[in-house]
DRENPA-3360 file (N, C-alpha, C; in nm, 2 decimals, always signed):
BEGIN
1 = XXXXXXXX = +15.04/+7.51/+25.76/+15.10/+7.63/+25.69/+15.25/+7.62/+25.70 ~ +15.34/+7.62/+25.61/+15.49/+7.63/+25.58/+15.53/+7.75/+25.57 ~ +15.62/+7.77/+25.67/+15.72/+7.85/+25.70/+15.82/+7.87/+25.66 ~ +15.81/+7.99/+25.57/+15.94/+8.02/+25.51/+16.05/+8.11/+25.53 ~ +16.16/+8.04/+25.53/+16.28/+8.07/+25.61/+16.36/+8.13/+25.48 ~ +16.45/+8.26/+25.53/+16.55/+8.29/+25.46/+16.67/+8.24/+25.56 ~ +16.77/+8.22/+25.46/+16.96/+8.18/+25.55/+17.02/+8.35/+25.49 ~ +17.10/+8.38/+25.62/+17.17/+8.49/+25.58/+17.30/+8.49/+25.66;
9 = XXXXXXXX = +17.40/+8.43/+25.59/+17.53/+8.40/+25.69/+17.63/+8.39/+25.57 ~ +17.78/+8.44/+25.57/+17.84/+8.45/+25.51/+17.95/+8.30/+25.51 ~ +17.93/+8.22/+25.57/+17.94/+8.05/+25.57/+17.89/+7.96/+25.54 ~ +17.92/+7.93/+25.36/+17.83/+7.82/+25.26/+17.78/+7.74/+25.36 ~ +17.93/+7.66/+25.43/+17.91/+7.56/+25.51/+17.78/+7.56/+25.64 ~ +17.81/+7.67/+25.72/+17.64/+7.70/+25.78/+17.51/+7.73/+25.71 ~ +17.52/+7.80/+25.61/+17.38/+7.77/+25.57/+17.34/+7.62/+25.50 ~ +17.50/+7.58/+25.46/+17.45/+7.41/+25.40/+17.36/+7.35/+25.51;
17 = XXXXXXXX = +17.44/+7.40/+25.64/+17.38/+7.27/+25.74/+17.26/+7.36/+25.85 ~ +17.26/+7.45/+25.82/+17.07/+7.53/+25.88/+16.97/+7.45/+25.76 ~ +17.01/+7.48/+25.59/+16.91/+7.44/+25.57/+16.94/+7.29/+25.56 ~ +16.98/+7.20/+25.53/+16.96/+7.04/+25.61/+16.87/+7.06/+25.72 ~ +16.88/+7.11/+25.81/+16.83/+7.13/+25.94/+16.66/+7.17/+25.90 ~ +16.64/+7.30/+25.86/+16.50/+7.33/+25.81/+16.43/+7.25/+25.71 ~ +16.47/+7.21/+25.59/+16.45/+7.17/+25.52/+16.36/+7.01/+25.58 ~ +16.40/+6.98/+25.68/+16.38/+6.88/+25.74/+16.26/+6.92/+25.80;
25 = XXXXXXXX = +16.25/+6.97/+25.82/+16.07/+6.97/+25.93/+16.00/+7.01/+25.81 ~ +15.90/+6.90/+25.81/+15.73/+6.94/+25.79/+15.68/+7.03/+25.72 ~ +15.67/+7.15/+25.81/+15.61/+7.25/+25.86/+15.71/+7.40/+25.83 ~ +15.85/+7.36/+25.77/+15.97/+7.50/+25.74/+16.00/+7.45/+25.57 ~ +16.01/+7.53/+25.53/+16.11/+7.55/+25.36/+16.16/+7.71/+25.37 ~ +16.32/+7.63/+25.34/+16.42/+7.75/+25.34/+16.39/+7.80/+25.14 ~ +16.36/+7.92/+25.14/+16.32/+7.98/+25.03/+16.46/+8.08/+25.01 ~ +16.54/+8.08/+25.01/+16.68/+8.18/+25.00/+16.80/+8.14/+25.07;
33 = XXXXXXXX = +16.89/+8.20/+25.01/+17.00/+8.19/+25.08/+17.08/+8.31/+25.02 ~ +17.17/+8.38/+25.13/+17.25/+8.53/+25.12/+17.35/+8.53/+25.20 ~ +17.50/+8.59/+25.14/+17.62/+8.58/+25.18/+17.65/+8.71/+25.25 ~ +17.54/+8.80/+25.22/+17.57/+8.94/+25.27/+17.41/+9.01/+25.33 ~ +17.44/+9.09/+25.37/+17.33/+9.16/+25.40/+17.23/+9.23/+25.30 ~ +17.33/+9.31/+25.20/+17.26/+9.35/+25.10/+17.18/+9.24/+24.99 ~ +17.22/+9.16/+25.01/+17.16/+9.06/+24.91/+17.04/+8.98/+25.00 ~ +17.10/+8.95/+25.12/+16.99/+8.92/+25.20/+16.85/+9.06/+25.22;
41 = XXXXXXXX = +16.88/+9.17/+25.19/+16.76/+9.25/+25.19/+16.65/+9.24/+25.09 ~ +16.76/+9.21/+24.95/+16.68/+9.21/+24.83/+16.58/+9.04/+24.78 ~ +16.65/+8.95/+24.86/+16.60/+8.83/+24.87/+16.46/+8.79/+24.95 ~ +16.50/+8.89/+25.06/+16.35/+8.94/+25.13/+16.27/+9.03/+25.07 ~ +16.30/+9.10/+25.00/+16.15/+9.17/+24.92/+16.15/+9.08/+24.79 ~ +16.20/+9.01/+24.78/+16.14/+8.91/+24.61/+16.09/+8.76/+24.70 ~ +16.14/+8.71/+24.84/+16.09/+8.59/+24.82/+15.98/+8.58/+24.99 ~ +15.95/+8.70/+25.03/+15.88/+8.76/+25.17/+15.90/+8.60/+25.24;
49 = XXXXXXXX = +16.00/+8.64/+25.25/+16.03/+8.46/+25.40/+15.92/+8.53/+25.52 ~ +15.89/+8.44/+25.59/+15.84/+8.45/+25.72/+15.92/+8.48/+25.85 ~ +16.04/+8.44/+25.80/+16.13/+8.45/+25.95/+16.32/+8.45/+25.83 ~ +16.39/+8.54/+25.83/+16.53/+8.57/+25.81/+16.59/+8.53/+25.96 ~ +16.69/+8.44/+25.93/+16.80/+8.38/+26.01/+16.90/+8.42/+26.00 ~ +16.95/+8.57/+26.07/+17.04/+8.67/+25.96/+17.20/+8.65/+26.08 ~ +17.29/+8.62/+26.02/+17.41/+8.66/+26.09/+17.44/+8.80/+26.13 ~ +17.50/+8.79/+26.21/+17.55/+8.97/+26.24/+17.66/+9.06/+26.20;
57 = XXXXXXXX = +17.74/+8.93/+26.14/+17.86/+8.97/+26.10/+17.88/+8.92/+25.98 ~ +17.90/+8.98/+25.88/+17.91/+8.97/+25.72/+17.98/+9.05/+25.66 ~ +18.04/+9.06/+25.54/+18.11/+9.13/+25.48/+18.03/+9.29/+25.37 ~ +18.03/+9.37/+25.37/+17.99/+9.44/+25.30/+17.86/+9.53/+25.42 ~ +17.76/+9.51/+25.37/+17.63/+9.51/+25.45/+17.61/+9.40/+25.51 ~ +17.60/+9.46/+25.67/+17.63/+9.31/+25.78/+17.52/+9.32/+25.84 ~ +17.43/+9.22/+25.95/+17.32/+9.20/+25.98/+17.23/+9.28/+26.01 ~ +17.30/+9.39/+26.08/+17.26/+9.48/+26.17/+17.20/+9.59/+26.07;
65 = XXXXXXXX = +17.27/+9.65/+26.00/+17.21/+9.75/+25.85/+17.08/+9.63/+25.81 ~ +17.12/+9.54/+25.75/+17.04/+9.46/+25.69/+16.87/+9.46/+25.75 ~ +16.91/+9.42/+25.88/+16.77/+9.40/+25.91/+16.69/+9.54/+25.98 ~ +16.77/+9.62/+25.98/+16.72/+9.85/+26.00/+16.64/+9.81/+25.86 ~ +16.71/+9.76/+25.71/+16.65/+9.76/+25.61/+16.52/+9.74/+25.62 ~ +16.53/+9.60/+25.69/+16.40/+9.50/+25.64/+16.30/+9.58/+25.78 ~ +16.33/+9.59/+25.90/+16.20/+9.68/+25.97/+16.14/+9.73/+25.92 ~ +16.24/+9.85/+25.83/+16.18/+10.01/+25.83/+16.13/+10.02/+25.64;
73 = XXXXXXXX = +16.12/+9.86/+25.59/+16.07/+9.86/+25.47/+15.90/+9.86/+25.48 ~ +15.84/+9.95/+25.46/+15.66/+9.91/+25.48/+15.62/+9.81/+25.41 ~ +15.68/+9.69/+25.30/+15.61/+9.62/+25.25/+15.68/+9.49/+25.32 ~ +15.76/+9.52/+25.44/+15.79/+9.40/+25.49/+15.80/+9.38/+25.61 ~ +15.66/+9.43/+25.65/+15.60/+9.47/+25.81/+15.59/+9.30/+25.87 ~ +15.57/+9.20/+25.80/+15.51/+9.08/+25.80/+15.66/+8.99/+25.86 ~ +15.80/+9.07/+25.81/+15.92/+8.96/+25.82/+15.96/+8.97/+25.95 ~ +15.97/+8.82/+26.07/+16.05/+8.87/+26.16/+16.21/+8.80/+26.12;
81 = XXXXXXXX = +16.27/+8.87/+26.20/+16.43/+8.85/+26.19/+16.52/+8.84/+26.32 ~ +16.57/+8.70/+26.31/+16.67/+8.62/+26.38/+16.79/+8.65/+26.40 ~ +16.83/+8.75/+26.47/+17.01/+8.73/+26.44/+17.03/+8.64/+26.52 ~ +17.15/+8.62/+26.45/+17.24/+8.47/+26.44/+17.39/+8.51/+26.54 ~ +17.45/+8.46/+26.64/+17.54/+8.55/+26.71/+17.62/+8.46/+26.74 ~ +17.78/+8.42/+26.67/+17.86/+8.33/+26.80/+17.92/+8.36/+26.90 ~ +17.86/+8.46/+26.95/+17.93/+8.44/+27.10/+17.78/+8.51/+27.23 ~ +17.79/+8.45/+27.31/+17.68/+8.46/+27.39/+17.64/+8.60/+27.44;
89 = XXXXXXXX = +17.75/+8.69/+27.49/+17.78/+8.79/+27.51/+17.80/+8.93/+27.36 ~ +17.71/+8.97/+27.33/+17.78/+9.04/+27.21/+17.69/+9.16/+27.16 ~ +17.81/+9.29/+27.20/+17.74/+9.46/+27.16/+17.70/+9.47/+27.11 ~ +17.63/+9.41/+27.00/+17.53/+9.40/+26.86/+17.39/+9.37/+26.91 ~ +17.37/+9.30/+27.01/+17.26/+9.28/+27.03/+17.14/+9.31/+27.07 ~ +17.16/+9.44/+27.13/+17.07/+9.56/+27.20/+17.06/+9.64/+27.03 ~ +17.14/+9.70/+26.99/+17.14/+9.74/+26.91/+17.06/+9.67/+26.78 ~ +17.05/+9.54/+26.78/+17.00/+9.40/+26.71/+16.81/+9.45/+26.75;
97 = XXXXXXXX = +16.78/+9.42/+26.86/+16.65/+9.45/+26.88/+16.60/+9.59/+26.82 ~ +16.69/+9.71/+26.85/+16.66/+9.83/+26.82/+16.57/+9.85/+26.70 ~ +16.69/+9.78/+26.63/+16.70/+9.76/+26.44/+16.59/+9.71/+26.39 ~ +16.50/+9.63/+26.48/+16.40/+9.54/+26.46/+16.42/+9.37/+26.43 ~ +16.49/+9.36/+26.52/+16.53/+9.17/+26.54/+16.43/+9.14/+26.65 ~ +16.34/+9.04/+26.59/+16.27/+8.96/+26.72/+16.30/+8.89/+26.82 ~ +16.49/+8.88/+26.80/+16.56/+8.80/+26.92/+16.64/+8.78/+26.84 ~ +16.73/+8.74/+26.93/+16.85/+8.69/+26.90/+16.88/+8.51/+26.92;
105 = XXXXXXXX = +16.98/+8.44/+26.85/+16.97/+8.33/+26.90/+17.18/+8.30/+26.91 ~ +17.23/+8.22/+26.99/+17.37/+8.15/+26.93/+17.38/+8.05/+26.83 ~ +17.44/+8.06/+26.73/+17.49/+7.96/+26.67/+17.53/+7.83/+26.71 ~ +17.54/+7.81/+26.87/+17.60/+7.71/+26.96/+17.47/+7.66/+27.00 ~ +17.34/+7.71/+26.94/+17.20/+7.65/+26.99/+17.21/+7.52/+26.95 ~ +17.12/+7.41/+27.02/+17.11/+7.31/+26.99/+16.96/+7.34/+26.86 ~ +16.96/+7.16/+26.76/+16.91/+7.27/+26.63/+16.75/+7.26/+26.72 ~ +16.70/+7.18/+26.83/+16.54/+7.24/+26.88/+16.55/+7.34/+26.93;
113 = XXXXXXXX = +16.64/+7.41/+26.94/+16.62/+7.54/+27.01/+16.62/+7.65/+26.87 ~ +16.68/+7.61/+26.76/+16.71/+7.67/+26.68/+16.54/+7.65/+26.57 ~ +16.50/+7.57/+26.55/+16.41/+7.51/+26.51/+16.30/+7.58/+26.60 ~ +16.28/+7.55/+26.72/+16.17/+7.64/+26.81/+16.17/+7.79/+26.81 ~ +16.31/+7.86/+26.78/+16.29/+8.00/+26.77/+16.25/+8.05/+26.64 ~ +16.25/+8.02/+26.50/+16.21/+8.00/+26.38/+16.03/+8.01/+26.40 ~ +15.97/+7.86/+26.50/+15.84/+7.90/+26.49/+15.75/+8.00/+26.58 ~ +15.86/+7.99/+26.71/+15.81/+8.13/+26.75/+15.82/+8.25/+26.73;
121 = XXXXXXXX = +15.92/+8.27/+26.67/+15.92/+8.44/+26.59/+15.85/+8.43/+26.46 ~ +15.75/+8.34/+26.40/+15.67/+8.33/+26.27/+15.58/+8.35/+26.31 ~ +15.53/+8.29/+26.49/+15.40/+8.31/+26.54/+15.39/+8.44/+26.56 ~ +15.50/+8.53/+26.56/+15.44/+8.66/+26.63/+15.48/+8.66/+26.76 ~ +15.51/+8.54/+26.84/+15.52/+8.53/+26.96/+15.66/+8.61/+27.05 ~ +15.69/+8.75/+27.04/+15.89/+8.73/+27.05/+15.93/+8.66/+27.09 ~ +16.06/+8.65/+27.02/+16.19/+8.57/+27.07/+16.27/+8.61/+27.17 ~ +16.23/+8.60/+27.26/+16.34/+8.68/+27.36/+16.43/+8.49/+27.40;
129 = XXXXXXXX = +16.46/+8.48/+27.36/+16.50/+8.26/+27.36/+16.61/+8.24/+27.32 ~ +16.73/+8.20/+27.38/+16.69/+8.15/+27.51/+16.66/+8.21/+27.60 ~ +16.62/+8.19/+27.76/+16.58/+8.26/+27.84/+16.75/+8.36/+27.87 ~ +16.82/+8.35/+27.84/+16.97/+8.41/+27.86/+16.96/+8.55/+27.83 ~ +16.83/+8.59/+27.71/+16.84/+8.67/+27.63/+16.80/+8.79/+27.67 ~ +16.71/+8.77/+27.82/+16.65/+8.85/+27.90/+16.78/+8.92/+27.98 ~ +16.85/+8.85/+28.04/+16.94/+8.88/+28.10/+17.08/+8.93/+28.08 ~ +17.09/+8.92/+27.91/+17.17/+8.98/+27.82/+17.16/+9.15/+27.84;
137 = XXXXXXXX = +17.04/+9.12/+27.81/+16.98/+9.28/+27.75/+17.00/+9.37/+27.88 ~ +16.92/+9.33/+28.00/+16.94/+9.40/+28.14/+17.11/+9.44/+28.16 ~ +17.17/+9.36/+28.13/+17.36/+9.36/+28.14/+17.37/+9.46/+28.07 ~ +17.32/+9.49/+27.93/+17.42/+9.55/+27.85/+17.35/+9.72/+27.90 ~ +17.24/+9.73/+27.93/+17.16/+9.85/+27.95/+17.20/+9.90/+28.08 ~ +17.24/+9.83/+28.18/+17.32/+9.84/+28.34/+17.45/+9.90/+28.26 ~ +17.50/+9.88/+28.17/+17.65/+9.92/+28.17/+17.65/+10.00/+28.10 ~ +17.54/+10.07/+28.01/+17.53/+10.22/+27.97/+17.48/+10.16/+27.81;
145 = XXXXXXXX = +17.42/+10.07/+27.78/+17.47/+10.03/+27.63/+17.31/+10.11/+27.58 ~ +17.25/+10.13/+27.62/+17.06/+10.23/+27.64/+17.10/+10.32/+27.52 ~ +17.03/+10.34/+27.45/+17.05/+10.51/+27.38/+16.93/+10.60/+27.35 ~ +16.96/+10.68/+27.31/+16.87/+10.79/+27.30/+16.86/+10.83/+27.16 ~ +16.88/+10.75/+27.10/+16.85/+10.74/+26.95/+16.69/+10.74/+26.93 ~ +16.67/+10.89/+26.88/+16.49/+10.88/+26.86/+16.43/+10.81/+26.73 ~ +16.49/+10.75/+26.64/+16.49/+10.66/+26.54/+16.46/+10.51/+26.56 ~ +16.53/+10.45/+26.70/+16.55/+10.36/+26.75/+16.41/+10.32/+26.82;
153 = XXXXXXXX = +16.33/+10.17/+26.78/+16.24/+10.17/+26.86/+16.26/+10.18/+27.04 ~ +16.35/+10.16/+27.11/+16.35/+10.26/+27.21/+16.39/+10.38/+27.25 ~ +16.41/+10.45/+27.15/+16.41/+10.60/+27.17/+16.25/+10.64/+27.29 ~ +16.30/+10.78/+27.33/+16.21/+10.83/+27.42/+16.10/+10.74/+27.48 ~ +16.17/+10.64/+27.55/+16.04/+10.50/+27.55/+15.97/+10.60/+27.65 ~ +16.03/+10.66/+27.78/+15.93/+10.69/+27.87/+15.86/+10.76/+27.84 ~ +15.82/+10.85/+27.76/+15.75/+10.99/+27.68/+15.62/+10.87/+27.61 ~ +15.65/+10.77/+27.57/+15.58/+10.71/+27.48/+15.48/+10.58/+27.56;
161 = XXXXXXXX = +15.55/+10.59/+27.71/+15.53/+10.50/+27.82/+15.38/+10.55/+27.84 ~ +15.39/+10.70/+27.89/+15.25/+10.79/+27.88/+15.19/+10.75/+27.83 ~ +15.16/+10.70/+27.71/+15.05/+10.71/+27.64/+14.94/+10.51/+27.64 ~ +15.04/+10.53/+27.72/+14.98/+10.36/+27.81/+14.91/+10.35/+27.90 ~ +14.75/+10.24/+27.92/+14.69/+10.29/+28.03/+14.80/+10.21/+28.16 ~ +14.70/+10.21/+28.30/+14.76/+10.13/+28.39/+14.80/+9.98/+28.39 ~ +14.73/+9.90/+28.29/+14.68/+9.80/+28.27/+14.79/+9.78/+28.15 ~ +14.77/+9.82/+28.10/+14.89/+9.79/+27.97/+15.06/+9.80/+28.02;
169 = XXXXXXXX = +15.07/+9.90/+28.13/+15.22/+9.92/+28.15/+15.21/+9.79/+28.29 ~ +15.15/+9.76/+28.32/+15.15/+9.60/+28.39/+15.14/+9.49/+28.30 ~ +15.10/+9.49/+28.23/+15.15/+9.35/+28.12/+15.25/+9.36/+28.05 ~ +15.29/+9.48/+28.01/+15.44/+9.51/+27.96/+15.48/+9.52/+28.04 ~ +15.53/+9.53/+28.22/+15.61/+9.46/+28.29/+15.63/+9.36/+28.31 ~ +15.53/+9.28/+28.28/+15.51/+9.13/+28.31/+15.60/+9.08/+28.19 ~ +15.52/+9.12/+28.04/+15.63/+9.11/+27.93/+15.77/+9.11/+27.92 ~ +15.79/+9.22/+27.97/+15.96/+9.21/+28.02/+15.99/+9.11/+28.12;
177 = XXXXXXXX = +15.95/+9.09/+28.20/+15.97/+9.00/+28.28/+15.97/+8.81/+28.24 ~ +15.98/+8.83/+28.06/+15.94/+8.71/+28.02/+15.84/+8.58/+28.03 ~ +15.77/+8.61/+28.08/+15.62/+8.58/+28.08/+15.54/+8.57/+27.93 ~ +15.51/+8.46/+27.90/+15.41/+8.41/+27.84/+15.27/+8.45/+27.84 ~ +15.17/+8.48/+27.74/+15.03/+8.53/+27.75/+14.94/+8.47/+27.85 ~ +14.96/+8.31/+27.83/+14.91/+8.23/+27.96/+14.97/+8.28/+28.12 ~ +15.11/+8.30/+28.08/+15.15/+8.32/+28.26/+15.07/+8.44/+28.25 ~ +15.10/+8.50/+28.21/+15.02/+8.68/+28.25/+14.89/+8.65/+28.28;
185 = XXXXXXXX = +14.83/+8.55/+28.21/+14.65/+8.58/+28.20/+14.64/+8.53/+28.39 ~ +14.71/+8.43/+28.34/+14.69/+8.34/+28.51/+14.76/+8.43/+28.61 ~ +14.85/+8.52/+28.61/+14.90/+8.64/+28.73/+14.77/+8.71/+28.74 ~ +14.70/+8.77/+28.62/+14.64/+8.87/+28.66/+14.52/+8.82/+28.62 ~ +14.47/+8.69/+28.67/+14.37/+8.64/+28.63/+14.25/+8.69/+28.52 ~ +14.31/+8.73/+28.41/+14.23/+8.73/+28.31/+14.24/+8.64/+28.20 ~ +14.18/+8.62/+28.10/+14.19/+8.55/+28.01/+14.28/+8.56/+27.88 ~ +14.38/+8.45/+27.83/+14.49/+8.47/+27.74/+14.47/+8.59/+27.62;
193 = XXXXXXXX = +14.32/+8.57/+27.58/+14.31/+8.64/+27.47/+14.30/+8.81/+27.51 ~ +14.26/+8.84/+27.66/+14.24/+8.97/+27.72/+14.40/+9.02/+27.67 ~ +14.51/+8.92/+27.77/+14.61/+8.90/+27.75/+14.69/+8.99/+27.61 ~ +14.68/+8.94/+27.49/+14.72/+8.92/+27.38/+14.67/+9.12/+27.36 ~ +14.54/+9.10/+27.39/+14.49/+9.26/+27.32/+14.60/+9.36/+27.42 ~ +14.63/+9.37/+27.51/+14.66/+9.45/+27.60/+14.79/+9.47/+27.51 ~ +14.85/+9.36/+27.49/+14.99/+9.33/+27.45/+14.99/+9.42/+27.29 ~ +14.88/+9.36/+27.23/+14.89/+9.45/+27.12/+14.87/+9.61/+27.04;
201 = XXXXXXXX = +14.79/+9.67/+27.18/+14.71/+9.74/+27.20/+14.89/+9.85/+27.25 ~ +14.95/+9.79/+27.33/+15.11/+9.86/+27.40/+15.17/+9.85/+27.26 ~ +15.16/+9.76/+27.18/+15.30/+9.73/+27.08/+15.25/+9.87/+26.98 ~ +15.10/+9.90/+26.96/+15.06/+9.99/+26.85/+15.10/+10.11/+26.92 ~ +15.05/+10.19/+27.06/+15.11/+10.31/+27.10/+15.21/+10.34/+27.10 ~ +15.34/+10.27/+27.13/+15.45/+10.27/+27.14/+15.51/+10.29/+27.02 ~ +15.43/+10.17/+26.90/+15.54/+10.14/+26.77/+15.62/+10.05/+26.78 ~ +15.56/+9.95/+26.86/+15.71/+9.85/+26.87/+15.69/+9.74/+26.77;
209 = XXXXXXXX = +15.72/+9.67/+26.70/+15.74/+9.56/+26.61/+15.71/+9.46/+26.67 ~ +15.69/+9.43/+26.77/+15.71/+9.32/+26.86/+15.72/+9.29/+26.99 ~ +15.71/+9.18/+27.08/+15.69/+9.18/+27.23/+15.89/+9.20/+27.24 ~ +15.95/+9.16/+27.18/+16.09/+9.20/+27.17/+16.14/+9.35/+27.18 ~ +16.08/+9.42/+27.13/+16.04/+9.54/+27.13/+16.04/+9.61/+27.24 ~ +15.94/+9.56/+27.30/+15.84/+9.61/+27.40/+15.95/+9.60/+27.54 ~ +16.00/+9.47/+27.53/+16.11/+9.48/+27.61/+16.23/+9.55/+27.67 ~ +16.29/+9.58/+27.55/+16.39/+9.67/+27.52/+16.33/+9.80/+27.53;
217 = XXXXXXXX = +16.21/+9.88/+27.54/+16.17/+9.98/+27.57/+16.16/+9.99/+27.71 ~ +16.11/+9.87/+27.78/+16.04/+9.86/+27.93/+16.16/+9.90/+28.03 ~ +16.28/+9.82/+27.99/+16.45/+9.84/+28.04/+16.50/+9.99/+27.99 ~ +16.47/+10.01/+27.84/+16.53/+10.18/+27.86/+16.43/+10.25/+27.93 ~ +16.31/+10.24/+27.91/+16.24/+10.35/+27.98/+16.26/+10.39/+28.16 ~ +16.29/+10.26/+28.19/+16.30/+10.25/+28.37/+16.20/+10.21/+28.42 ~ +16.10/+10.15/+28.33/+16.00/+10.09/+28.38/+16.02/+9.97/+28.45 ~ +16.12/+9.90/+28.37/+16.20/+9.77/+28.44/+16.27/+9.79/+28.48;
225 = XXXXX = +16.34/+9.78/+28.60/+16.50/+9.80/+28.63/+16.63/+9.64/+28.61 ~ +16.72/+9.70/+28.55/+16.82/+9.56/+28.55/+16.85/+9.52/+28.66 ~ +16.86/+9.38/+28.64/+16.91/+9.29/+28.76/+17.02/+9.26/+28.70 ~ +17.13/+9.26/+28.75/+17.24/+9.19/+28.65/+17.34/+9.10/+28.78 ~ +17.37/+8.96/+28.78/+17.43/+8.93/+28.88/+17.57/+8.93/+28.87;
% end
């Protein structure tokens, strides 16, 4: 099955050389390309990419609007979205999850890392990738960056935490804790696919888009506490 990729970056030159890069695998075809956000919204409801590679910073309508668009559109429950970020450290990115981004990646990615986060955010699987991204997030929430925006899929996470059994708010710790379906199944010796329902079963009470999601709830709620060194 091929994977179709939108480019959303306001540098011909980088999307010339993402898609070189996609175009190249097998298994990916870049179906669009967009200079702005706004155009990148309307390119996603005419060409339903599988995964938007959206920059964060663009002219007009920039990533961040862009992809609030593409979450909170009901006929494009299906698209996950990539922001794109050059610098490792950057205030957009809590806010990036919020919006409905399945992770974040750097532009300074090497392209298998860039290429591996593409098929894991098509799988459904979040992107919390690189592992950096865990540790981003705990930083920016330790230093007050959390909000209380009830709009925001972490709005009122702990209110919404209730409605979780015991068993689900332990794999969504584990979740946060970036763990894989397999690590979890093997911590809590049950089986991957048990695994997966729990996970999905938290993402529907909640409302979260994603195990990305789910994350950034676990950290505002205080279910997780930040480590930050």
């Amino acid at each position: 099955m091929t994977i179709k990729v939108l480019l959303a970056d306001d540098q011909m030159l980088l999307r010339s050389a993402f898609r070189i890069l996609v175009d190249s695998e097998p298994d990916m075809q870049v179906v669009g390309e967009a200079s702005d956000g706004a155009q990148a919204y309307e390119l996603t409801r005419a060409e339903r990419p599988d995964v938007v590679l959206m920059d964060i910073r663009m002219p007009g309508v920039d990533g961040l609007a862009a992809t609030r668009m593409i979450s909170q559109d009901p006929e494009l429950t299906g698209v996950k979205v990539v922001i794109l970020t050059t610098f490792e450290v950057d205030d957009y990115v809590v806010q990036s999850l919020r919006a409905g981004a399945s992770g974040f990646l750097g532009k300074g990615a090497e392209p298998d890392d860039m290429l591996g986060a593409i098929r894991i955010a098509a799988a459904g699987e979040a992107l919390l990738s690189p592992v950096a991204t865990k540790g981003l997030i705990a930083k920016f929430l330790a230093q007050g960056g959390s909000s209380d925006d009830e709009d925001g899929p972490g709005g009122r996470g702990a209110e919404r935490l209730g409605t979780l059994t015991g068993r689900e708010r332990e794999v969504l710790t584990l979740v946060a804790g970036g763990l894989s379906n397999d690590e979890i199944a093997e911590r809590l010796e049950v089986s991957p696919l048990t695994v997966k329902t729990h996970v999905n079963r938290a993402m529907a009470k909640i409302g979260a888009r994603d195990r990305a999601q789910l994350v950034v709830i676990a950290y505002e709620s205080g279910l997780v506490r930040p480590r930050v060194q």
